[in-house]
Residue frames as qw, qx, qy, qz and C-alpha x, y, z in Angstrom:
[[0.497, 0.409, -0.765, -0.016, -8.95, -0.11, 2.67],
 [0.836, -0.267, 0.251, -0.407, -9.82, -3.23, 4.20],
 [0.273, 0.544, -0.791, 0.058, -7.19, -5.97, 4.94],
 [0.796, -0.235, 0.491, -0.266, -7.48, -9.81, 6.35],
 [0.073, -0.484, 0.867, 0.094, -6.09, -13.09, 6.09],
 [0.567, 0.350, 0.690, -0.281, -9.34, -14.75, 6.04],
 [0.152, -0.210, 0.570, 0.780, -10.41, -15.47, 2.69],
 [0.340, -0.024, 0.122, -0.932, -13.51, -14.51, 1.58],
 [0.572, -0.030, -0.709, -0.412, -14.90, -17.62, 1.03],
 [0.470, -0.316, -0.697, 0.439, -14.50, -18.49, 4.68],
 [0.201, -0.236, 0.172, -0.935, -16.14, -15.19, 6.41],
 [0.662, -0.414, -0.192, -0.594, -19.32, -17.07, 7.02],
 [0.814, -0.220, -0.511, 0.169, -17.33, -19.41, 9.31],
 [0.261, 0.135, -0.325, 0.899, -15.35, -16.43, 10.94],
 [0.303, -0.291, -0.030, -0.907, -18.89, -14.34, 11.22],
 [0.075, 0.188, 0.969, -0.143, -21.37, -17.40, 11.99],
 [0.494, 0.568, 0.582, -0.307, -23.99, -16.22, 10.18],
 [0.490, 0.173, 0.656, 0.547, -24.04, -16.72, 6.49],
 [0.106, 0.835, 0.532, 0.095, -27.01, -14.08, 5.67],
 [0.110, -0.925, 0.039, 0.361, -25.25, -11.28, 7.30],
 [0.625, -0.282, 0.538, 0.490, -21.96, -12.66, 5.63],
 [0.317, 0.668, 0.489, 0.463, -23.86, -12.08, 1.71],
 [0.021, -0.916, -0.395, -0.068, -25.03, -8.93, 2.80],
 [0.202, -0.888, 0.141, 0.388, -22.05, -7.64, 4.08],
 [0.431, -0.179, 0.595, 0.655, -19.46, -8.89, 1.34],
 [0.306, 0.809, 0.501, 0.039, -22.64, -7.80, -0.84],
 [0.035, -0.998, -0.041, 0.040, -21.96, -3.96, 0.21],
 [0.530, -0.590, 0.374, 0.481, -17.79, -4.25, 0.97],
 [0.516, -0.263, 0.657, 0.483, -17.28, -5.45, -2.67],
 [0.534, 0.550, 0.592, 0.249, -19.09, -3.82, -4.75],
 [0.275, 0.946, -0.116, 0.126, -17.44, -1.09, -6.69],
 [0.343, -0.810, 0.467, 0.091, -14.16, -2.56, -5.29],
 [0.661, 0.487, -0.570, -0.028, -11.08, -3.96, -6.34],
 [0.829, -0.431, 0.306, -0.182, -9.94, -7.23, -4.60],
 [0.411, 0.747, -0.494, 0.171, -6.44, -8.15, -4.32],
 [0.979, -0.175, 0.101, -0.018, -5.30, -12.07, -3.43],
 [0.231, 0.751, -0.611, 0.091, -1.69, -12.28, -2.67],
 [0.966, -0.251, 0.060, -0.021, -0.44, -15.37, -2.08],
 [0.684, 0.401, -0.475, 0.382, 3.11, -16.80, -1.56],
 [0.598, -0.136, -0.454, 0.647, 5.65, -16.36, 1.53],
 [0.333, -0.853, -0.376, 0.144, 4.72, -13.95, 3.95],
 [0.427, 0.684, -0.178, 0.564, 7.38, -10.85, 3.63],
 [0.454, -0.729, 0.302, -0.413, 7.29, -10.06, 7.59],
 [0.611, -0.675, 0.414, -0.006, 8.61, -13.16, 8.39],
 [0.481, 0.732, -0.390, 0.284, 11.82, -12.82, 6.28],
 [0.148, 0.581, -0.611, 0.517, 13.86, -11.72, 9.01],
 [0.525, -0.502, 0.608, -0.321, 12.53, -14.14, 11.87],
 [0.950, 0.286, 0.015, -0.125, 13.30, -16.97, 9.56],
 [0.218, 0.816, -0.359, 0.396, 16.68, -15.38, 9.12],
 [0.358, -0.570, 0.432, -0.600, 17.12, -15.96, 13.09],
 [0.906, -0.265, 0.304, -0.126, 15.80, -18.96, 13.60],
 [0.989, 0.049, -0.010, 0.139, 18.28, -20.81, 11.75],
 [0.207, 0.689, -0.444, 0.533, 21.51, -18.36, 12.69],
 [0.755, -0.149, -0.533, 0.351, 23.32, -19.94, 15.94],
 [0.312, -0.947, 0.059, -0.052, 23.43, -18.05, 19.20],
 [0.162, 0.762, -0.455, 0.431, 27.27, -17.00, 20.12],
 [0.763, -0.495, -0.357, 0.215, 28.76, -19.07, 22.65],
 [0.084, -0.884, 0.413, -0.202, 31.16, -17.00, 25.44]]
């Protein structure tokens, strides 16, 4: 299993070289299943939560 935020369209700008980029998304994605989630991030739930909750005064 192979996770990232980059989307594959953009790898040759992450990698800087486009050739290897084919070659390797070539070999990663073939026989595989590729799964694009998109929306609100679930991790930051709770530090949304937080930011907008007021600190206690003493």
């Amino acid at each position: 299993m192979i996770t990232t935020n980059i989307p594959l369209s953009q790898w040759s700008e992450f990698l800087q070289d486009k050739k290897l980029t084919n070659a390797l998304l070539d070999r990663l994605v073939h026989h595989s299943k590729v799964i694009s989630i998109t929306g609100k991030s679930y991790r930051m739930k709770d530090y949304s939560e937080k930011k907008t909750k007021t600190p206690k005064s003493k």
